[in-house]
C-alpha positions as CSV (number, residue, x, y, z in Angstrom):
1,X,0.0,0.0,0.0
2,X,1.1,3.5,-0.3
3,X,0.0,6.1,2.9
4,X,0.0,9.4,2.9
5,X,0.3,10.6,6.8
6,X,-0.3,13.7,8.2
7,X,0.4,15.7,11.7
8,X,0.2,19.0,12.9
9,X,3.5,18.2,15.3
10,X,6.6,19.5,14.8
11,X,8.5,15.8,14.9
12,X,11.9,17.3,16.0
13,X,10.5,17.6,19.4
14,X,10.7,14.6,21.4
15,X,7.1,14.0,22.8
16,X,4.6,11.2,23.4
17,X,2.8,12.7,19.9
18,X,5.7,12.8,17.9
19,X,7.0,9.5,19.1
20,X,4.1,7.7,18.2
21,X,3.6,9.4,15.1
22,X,6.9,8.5,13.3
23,X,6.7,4.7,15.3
24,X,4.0,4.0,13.5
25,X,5.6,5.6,10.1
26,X,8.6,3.7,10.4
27,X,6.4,0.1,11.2
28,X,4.6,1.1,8.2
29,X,7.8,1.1,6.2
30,X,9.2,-2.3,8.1
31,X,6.0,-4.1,6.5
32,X,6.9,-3.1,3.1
33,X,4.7,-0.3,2.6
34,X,5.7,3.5,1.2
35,X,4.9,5.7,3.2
36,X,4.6,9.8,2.3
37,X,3.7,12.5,4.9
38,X,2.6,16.2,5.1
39,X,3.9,17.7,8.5
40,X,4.8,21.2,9.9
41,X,8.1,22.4,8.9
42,X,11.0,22.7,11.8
43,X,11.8,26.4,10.1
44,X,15.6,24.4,9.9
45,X,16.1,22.8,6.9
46,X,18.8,20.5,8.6
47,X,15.9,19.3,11.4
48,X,14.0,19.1,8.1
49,X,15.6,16.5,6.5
50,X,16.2,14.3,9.1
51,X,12.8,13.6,9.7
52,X,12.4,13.1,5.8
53,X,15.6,10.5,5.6
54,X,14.9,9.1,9.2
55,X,10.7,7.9,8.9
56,X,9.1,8.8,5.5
57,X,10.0,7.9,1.5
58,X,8.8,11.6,1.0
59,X,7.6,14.5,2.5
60,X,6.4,17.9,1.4
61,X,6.8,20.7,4.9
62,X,4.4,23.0,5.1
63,X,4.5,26.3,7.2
64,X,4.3,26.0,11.2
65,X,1.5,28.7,12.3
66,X,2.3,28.6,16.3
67,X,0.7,31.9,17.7
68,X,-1.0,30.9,20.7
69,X,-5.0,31.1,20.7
70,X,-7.4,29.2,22.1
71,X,-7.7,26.1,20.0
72,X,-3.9,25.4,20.8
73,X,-0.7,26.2,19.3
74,X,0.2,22.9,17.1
75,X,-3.9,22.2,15.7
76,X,-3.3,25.8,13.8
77,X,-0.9,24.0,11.4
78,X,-3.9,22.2,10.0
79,X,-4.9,25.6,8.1
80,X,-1.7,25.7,6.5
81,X,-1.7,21.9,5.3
82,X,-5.1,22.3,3.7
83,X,-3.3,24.0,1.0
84,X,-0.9,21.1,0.4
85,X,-4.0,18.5,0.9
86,X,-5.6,20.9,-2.1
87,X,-2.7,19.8,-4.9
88,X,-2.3,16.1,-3.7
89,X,-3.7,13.2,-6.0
90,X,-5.9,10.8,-4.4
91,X,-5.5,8.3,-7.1
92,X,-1.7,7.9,-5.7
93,X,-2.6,6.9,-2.3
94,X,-4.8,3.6,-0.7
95,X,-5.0,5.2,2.7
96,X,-4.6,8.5,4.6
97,X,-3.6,7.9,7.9
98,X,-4.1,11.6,9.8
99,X,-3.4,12.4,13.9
100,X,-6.4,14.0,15.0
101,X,-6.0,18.0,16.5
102,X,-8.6,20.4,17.7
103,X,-9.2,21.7,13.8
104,X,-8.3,18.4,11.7
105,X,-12.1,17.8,10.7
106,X,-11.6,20.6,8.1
107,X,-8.2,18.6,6.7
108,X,-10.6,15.3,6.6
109,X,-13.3,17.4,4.7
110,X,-10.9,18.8,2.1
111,X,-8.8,15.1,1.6
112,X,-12.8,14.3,1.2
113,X,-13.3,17.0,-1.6
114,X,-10.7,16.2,-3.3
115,X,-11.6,12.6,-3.7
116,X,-9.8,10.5,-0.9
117,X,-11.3,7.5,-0.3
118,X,-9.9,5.6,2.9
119,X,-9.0,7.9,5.7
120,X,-8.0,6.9,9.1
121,X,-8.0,9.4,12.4
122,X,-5.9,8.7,15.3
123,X,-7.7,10.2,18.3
124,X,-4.9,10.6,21.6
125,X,-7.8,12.0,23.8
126,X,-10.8,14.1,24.3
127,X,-9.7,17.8,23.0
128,X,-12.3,19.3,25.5
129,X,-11.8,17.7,28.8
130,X,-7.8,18.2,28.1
131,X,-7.9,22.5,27.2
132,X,-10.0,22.6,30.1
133,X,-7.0,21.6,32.2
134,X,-4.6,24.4,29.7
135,X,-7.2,27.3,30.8
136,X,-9.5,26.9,27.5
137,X,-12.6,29.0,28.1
138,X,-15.7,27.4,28.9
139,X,-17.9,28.4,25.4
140,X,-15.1,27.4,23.5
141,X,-15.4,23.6,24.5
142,X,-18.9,22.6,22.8
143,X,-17.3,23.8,19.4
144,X,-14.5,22.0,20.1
145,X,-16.0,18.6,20.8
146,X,-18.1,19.2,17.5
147,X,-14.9,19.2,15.5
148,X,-13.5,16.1,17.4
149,X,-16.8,14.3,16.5
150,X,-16.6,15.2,12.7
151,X,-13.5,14.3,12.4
152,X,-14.7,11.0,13.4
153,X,-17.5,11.0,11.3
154,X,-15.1,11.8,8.5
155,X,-13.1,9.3,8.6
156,X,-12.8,5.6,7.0
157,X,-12.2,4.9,10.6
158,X,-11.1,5.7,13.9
159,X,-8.3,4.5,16.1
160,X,-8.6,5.4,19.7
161,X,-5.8,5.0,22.1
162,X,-7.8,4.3,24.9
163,X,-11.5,2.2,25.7
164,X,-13.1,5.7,26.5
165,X,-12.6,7.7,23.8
166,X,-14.4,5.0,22.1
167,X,-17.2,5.4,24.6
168,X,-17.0,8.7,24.2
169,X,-18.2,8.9,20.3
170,X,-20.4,5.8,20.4
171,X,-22.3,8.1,22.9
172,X,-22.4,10.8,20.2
173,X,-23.6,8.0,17.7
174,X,-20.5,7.1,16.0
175,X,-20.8,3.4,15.5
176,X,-18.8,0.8,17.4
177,X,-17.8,-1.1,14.4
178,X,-15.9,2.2,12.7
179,X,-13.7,2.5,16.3
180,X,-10.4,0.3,16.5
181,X,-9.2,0.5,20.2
182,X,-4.9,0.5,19.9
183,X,-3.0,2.0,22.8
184,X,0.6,3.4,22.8
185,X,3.6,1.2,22.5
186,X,7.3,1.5,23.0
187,X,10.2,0.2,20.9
188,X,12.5,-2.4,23.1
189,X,15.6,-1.8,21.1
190,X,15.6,1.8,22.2
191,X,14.6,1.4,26.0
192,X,16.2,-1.8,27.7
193,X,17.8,-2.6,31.0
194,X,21.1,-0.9,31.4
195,X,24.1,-1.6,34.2
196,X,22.6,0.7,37.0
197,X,26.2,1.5,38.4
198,X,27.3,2.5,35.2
199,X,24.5,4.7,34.1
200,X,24.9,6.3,37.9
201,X,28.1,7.2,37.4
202,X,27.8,8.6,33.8
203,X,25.7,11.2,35.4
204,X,27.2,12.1,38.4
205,X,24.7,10.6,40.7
206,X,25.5,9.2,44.2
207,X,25.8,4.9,43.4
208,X,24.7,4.3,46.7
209,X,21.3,5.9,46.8
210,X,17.6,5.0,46.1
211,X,16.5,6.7,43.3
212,X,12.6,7.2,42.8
213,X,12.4,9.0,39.2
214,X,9.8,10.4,36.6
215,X,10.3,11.9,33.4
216,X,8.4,13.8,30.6
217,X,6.2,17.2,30.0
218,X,6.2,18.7,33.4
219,X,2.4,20.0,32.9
220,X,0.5,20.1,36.4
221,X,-1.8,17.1,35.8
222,X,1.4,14.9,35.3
223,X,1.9,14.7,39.3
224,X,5.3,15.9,40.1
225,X,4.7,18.1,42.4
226,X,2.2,15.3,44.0
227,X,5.8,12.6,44.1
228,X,7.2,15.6,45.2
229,X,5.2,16.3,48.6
230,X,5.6,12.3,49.1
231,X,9.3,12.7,49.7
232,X,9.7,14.1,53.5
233,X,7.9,11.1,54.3
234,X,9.4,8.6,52.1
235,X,12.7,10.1,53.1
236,X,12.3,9.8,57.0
237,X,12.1,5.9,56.8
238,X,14.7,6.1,54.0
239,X,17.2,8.9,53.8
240,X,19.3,7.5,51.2
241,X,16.4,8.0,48.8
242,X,16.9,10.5,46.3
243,X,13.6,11.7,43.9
244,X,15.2,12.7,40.0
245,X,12.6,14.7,38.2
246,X,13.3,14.8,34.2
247,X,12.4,17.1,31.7
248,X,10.2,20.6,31.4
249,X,7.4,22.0,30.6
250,X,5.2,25.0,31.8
251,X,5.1,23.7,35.2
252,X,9.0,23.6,35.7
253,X,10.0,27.1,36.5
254,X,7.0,26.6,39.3
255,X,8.9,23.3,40.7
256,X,12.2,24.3,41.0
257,X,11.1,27.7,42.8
258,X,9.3,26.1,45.3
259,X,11.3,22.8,45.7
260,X,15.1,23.5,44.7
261,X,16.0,23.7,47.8
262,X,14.9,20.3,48.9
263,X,17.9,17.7,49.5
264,X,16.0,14.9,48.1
265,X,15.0,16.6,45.0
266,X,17.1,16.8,42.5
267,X,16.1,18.5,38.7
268,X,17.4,17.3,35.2
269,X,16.4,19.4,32.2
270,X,14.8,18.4,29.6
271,X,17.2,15.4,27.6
272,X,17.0,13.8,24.0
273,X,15.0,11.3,23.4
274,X,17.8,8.9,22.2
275,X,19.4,9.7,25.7
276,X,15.8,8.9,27.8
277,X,16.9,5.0,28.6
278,X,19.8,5.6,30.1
279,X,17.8,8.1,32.8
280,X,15.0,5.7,33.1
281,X,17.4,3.2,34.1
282,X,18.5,5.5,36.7
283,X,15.3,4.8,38.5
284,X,15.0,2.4,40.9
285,X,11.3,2.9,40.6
286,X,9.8,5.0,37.8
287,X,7.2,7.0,38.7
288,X,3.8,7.6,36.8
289,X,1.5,9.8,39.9
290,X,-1.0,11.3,36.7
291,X,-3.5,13.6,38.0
292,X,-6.7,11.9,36.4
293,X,-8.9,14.5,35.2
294,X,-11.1,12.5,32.6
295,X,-12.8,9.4,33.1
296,X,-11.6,8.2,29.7
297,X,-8.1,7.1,30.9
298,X,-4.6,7.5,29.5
299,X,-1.9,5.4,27.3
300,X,0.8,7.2,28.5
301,X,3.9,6.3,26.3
302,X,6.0,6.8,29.3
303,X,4.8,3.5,30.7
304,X,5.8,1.2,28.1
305,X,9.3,2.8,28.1
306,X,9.6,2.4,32.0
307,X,8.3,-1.5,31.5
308,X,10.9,-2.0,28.5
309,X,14.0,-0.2,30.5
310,X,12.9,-3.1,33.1
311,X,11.9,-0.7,35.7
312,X,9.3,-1.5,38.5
313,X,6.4,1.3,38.1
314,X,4.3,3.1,41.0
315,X,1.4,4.8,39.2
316,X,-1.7,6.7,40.7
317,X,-5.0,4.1,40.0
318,X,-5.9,5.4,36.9
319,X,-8.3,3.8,34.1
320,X,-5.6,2.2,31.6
321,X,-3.0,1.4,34.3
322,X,-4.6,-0.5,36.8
323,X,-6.0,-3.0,34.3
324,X,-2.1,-3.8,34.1
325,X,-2.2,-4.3,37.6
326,X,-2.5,-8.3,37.9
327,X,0.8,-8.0,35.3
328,X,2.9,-8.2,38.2
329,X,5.3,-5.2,37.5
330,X,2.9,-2.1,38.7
331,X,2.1,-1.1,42.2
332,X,-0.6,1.7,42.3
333,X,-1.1,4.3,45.0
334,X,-4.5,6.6,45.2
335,X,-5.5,9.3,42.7
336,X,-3.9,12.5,44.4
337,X,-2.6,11.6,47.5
338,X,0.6,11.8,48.1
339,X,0.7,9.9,51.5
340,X,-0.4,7.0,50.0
341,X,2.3,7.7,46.8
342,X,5.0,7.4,50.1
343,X,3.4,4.7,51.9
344,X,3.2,2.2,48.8
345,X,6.8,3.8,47.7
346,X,8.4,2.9,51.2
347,X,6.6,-0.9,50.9
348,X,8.3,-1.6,47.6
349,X,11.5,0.0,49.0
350,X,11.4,-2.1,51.8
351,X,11.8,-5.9,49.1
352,X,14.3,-5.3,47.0
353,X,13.9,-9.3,46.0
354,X,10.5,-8.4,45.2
355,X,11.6,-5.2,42.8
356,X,14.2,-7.1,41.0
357,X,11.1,-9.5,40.1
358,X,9.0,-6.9,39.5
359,X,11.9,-5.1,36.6
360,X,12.7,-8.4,35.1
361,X,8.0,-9.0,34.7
362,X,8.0,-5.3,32.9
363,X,10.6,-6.0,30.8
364,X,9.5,-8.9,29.4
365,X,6.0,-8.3,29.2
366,X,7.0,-5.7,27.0
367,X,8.7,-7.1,24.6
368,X,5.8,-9.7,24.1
369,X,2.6,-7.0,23.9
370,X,3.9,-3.3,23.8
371,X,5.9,-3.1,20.7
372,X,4.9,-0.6,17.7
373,X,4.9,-3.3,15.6
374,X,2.2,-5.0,17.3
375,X,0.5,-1.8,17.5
376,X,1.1,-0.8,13.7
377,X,-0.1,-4.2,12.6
378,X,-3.1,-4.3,14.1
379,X,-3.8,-0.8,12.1
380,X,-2.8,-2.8,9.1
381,X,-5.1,-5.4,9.2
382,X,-8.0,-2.9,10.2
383,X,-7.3,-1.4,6.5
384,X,-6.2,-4.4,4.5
385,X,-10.0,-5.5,6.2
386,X,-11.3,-3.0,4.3
């Protein structure tokens, strides 16, 4: 097959969109199939063709709108792609395969115009419930889950990374048949268990401390502020534990003011996503304390690398984490309460026996059901199907 695939994300950035994005592109590839892509130009033609040689046989850039309004920064690019979309032949292409943003339904409805015939939207969550947590405006939210449900409509089909999205537009009358359920993945050749001493002391850290450790966007909802207030007491039964927060975000500069100070705390910027195994496997536990907001769960990519790197996980009890529960490898502590994020932390501290288990369960569960090519294949079948 050839696919054209299209994104409003600038792919040089190393996010949880952008990594599933290209994962897929490059699975597509690995099966044999060419793969083309429209996608927001880095504004550095270097950045540029990286992307193009690194996941896609061609790709035409188009111009990256990011003046902040309401709808959100990256879902402006899909103005500027409807141009592209307008001189693209849909005789050269079996399937579109399009990551769904706040304004994408007018992308579907001009690859419709012009005569596409199989399109597939990937849906990462529910565009309202998340800008209410950014500071969206109230009235602008019923507009907003409009265009998330046409784009649905749209489309050939729909792939939703988690049960309740799907619940979500069969409630709007989407039917259930035109909804494929496929969560993230990870790719076990890029995250794997490292030697811990090692990895310690290629970053300076002390060899002979515990390290609890999270890393991604540092947005409010992601909870580490929440690990954060769990350390005076996780570090009273254990002072040798250490807590290593990785990454940034808009909640950063709020963290370090308030926290710097503190001796178990220590912050790491923001690192390359080549480089994020080796500071996974800095963790002794990886952390995953998500503020659940929405009842439709998360696929949070940052899971699947933790399990691949081998690392025991302690994750609030979310809806798409603690059906993972019985796996063995994931210990969950309640929604928002930090007490309980130190209580369950010190309990796993306390068996190292039982962690080692518990690494060596992630890891290989992992490999067997967590990989983007069993994620991309199901996606295959769902359009060779039809």
């Amino acid at each position: 097959m050839k696919i054209l695939m299209i994104s409003t994300l600038n792919l040089s950035l190393p996010n949880g969109g952008t990594v599933h994005f290209t994962s897929i592109a490059k699975e597509f590839r690995r099966a044999g199939h060419l793969v083309d892509a429209i996608v927001p130009s880095t504004d550095d033609p270097q950045k540029n063709q990286a992307i193009a040689d690194k996941f896609f046989d061609r790709v035409t850039f188009t111009p990256s709108l990011t003046r902040r309004i309401p709808i959100g920064k990256t879902s402006l690019n899909s103005l500027a792609q409807i141009f592209t979309i307008l001189w693209q032949r849909a005789d050269q292409y079996d399937w579109v395969y399009l990551r769904s943003s706040v304004i994408s339904s007018l992308a579907i409805a001009t690859l419709r115009l012009k005569g596409f015939r199989q399109i597939v939207t990937e849906q990462n969550g529910w565009f309202a419930d998340e800008l209410v947590q950014m500071g969206v405006a109230r009235p602008w939210l019923n507009l907003i889950k409009q265009l998330q449900l046409l784009d649905a409509k749209l489309a050939t089909f729909v792939i939703a990374v988690v049960d309740g999205i799907k619940e979500k537009l069969v409630e709007h009358s989407l039917p259930t048949a035109k909804i494929l359920v496929v969560g993230n993945g990870t790719d076990p050749k890029i995250f794997y268990p490292l030697p811990r001493q090692e990895i310690l002391q290629k970053y300076g850290l002390e060899p002979n401390y515990f390290y609890l450790g999270l890393i991604g966007d540092l947005e409010r909802w992601k909870g580490a502020e929440l690990a954060i207030q769990a350390m005076p007491i996780i570090y009273e039964a254990y002072p040798y534990v250490r807590l290593l927060v990785v990454g940034s975000g808009r909640h950063l500069g709020y963290l370090k003011e308030t926290y710097s100070n503190r001796p178990y705390v220590t912050f790491m910027n923001e690192v390359p996503y080549e480089q994020s195994n080796e500071y996974i496997n800095c963790f002794d536990i990886a952390l995953l304390p998500l503020m659940e907001f929405s009842n439709i769960g998360f696929s949070p990519i940052k899971l699947y690398a933790y399990a691949a790197s081998g690392r025991p996980i302690l994750s609030s009890n979310f809806r798409g984490v603690r059906e993972l529960k019985s796996t063995g490898f994931i210990t969950l502590h309640e929604n928002g309460n930090y007490q309980d994020l130190a209580k369950q932390a010190i309990l796993m501290i306390a068996d190292s026996q039982k962690l080692a288990l518990m690494g060596e369960m992630a890891r290989g569960y992992a490999e067997e059901y967590f990989t983007w090519e069993a994620i991309a294949d199901k996606i295959l079948q769902r359009m060779q199907q039809l």
